[in-house]
Structure formats: structure tokens, C-alpha cells
C-alpha positions in Angstrom: -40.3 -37.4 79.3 -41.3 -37.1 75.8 -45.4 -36.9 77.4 -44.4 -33.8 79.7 -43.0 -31.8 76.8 -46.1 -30.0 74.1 -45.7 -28.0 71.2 -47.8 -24.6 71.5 -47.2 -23.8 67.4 -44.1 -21.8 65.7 -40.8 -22.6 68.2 -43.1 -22.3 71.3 -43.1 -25.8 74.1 -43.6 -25.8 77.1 -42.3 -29.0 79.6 -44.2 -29.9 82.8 -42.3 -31.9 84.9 -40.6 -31.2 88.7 -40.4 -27.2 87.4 -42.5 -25.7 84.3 -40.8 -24.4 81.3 -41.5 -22.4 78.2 -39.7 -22.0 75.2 -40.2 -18.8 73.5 -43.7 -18.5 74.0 -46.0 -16.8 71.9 -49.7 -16.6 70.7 -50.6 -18.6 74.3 -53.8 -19.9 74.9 -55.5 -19.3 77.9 -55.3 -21.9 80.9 -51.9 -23.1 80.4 -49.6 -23.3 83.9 -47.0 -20.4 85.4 -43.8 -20.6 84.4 -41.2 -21.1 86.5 -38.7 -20.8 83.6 -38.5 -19.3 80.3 -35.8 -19.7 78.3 -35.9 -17.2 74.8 -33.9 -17.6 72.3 -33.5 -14.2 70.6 -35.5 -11.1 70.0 -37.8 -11.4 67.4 -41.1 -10.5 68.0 -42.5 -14.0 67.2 -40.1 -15.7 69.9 -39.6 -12.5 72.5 -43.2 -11.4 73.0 -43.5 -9.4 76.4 -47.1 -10.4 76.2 -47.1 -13.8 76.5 -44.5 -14.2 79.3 -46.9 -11.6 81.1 -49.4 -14.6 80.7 -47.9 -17.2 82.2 -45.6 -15.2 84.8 -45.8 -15.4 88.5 -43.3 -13.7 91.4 -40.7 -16.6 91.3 -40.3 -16.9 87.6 -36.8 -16.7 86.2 -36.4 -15.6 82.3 -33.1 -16.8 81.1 -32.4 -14.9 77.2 -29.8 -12.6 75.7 -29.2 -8.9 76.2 -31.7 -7.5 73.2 -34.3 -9.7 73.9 -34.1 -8.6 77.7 -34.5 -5.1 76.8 -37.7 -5.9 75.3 -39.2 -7.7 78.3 -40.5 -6.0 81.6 -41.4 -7.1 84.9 -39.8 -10.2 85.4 -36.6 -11.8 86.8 -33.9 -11.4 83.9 -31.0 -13.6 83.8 -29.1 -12.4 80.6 -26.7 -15.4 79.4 -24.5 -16.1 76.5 -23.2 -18.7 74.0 -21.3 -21.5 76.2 -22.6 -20.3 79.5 -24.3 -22.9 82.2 -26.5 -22.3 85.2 -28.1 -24.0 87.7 -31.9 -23.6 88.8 -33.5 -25.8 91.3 -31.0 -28.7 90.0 -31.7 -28.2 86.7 -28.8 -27.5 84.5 -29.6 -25.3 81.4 -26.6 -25.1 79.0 -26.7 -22.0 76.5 -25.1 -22.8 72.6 -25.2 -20.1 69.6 -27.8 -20.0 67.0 -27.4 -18.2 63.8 -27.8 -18.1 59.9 -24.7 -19.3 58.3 -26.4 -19.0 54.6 -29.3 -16.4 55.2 -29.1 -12.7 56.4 -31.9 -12.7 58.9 -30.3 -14.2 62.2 -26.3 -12.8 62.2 -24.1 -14.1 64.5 -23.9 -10.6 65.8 -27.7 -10.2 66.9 -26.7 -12.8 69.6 -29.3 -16.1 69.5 -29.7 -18.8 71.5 -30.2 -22.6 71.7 -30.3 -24.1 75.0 -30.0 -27.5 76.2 -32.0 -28.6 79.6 -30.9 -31.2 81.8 -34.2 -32.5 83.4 -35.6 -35.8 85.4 -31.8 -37.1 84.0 -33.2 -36.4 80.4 -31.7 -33.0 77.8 -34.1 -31.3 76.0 -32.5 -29.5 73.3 -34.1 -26.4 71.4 -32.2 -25.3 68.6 -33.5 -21.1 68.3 -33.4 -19.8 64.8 -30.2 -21.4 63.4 -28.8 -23.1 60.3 -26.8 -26.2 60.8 -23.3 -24.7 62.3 -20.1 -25.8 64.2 -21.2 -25.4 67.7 -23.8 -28.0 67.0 -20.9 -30.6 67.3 -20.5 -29.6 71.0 -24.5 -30.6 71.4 -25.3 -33.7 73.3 -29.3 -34.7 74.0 -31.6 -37.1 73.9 -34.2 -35.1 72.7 -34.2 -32.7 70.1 -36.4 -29.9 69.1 -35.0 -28.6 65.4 -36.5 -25.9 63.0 -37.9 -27.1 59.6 -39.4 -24.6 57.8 -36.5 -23.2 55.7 -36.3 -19.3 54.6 -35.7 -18.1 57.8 -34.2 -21.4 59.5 -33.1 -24.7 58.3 -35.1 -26.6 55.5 -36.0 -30.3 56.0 -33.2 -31.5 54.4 -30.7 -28.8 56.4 -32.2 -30.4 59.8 -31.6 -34.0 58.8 -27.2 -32.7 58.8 -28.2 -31.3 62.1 -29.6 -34.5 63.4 -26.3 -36.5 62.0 -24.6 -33.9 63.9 -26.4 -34.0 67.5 -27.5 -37.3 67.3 -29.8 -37.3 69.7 -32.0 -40.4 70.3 -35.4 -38.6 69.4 -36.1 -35.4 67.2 -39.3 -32.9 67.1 -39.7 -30.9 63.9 -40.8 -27.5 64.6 -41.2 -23.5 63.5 -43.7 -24.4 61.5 -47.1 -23.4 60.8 -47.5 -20.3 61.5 -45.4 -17.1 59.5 -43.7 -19.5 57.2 -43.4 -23.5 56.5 -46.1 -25.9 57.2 -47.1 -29.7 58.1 -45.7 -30.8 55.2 -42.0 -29.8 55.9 -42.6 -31.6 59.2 -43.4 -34.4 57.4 -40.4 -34.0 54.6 -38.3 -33.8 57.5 -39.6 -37.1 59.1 -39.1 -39.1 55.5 -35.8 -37.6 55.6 -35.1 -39.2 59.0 -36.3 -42.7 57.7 -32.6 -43.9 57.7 -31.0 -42.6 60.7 -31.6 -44.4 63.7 -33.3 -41.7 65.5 -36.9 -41.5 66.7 -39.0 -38.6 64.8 -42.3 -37.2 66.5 -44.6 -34.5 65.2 -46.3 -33.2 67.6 -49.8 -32.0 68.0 -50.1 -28.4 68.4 -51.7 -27.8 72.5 
């Protein structure tokens, strides 16, 4: 699984398996493949960007987000979902979790994020959205696990490692870096950090 899923800079992935799935996509590239799914985690202009999911959008695609991000997006299937919900697409199971700043004033509670958790090809994918390390991350269980590193607006390196303790998933992909704020070297902090929990740590390539 870990080959079908590539990093397109900031928070942005995109998984090619059975369907093809973004995560809050932004600053594409030309070339890449429709979606069939986007999932976006909140409304910020650097994760909701009507723009991009113009660029990879077809007829059938289904954008799954919350209700502020949805006003901000046009010409596409909507599904408007909250913390704790769970559809169904095609057999794959998407399970939506809260995301928010505990210790920082730039993600409330109130403005609504997401994380989500997809179930595909037996294997969860786990993107945390702009969070700090909070409660409902107890409820998480994944194998893999996509976590911001870049601190200031999202967990720090060493924030992320408590998230990991907390998820435990079996392998971890540092992201929301390089680009706005944070760099390779938090990706790298992060991974040192790691060196003593029996979890897998990747950085990924940027597609």
C-alpha cells in the first residue's frame, strides 16, 4: 500500500489504488489522475483550494469536507460530514475525527476540521488535518499514519511523536511541511524522534 500513496507538498497525497483519492490538494501539477475522491480537511486556503479540485475533477467525483469548506467549492458533488461520522463509497469506509489547536489560536474547535481515516485494499490511511495532539486521537486506529510536523500552525516534531504513542499505527509519514512554514528538517527531527518507538517512519518524496 505504502507505494500507491505520494506526497504532492504541504498536507496534499493523493492514493492510487481500486479508487483515486486526494487529500487536500493544492498547488497540483499537471498530469496527475481524476479523482474519484477528495477528502478536505478544513477551509483554509492552502488545504480547500477550488482550483485544484477543478484540476483533477471529473462527473463522478465525490468531495467529502465540512460545511465552510463546502461553501468555498463549486461544481462538484458535496458530501458535507462531521466529527465521528462514517460513510461508505464503493466499499471504502472513510471515518471522519476532529482536528483542532488545543495550544494555538489558528484552528478552533469551532471552525470545524477534519481528520479522516480510509479503509482501503484492508489497509487505513490516516490523515491527521491541521490538529495538535488531542483526545479524540485515542479513538484513532491505522496502520498508516500521515501527521503534521511543522509546528506554529500544527504540531511540532516533538508534539507528533505523543501523537504517534497515541495512534500507534504501524507506519508514520511526516508532513505539512515545506511550503508556508516548516521544512525537511522537522521531517527529519520527527523521524530521530521516532527512533525508539516501534513504528516505521517514511519521508516521502515530494511527486
Amino acid at each position: 500500500m505504502i507505494d500507491r500513496i505520494k506526497w504532492l507538498g504541504h498536507a496534499s497525497f493523493l492514493i492510487e489504488d481500486k479508487k483515486i483519492i486526494y487529500f487536500d490538494p493544492w498547488k497540483l501539477k499537471k498530469g496527475l489522475p481524476l479523482a474519484d475522491i477528495v477528502l478536505i480537511t478544513h477551509s483554509h486556503y492552502d488545504h480547500c483550494s477550488n482550483e485544484d479540485v477543478n484540476k483533477i475533477k471529473k462527473k463522478q467525483t465525490i468531495v467529502i469536507t465540512d460545511k465552510s469548506s463546502a461553501q468555498k467549492l463549486s461544481g462538484v458533488n458535496i458530501k458535507i460530514v462531521r466529527p465521528e461520522e462514517k460513510i461508505n463509497i464503493d466499499d471504502i469506509v472513510i471515518e471522519v475525527f476532529a482536528a483542532y489547536n488545543i495550544n494555538k489560536p489558528f484552528h478552533p474547535q469551532s471552525l470545524g476540521g477534519l481528520g479522516f481515516v480510509v479503509e482501503i485494499s484492508g489497509k487505513r490511511i490516516y490523515h491527521c488535518g491541521d490538529t495538535d495532539v488531542i483526545p479524540e486521537m485515542e479513538k484513532i486506529s491505522c496502520d498508516i499514519a500521515l501527521l503534521a510536523v511543522s509546528g506554529t500552525y500544527v504540531m511540532t516534531p516533538s508534539e507528533a511523536v505523543k501523537a504517534v504513542k497515541r495512534i500507534k499505527p504501524k507506519i508514520v509519514i511526516p508532513m505539512h511541511y515545506g511550503d508556508i512554514v516548516g521544512t525537511e528538517a522537522d521531517a527529519e527531527e520527527f523521524v530521530r524522534l521516532c527512533k525508539d518507538i516501534p513504528v516505521e517512519t517514511m519521508i516521502l518524496q515530494r511527486l
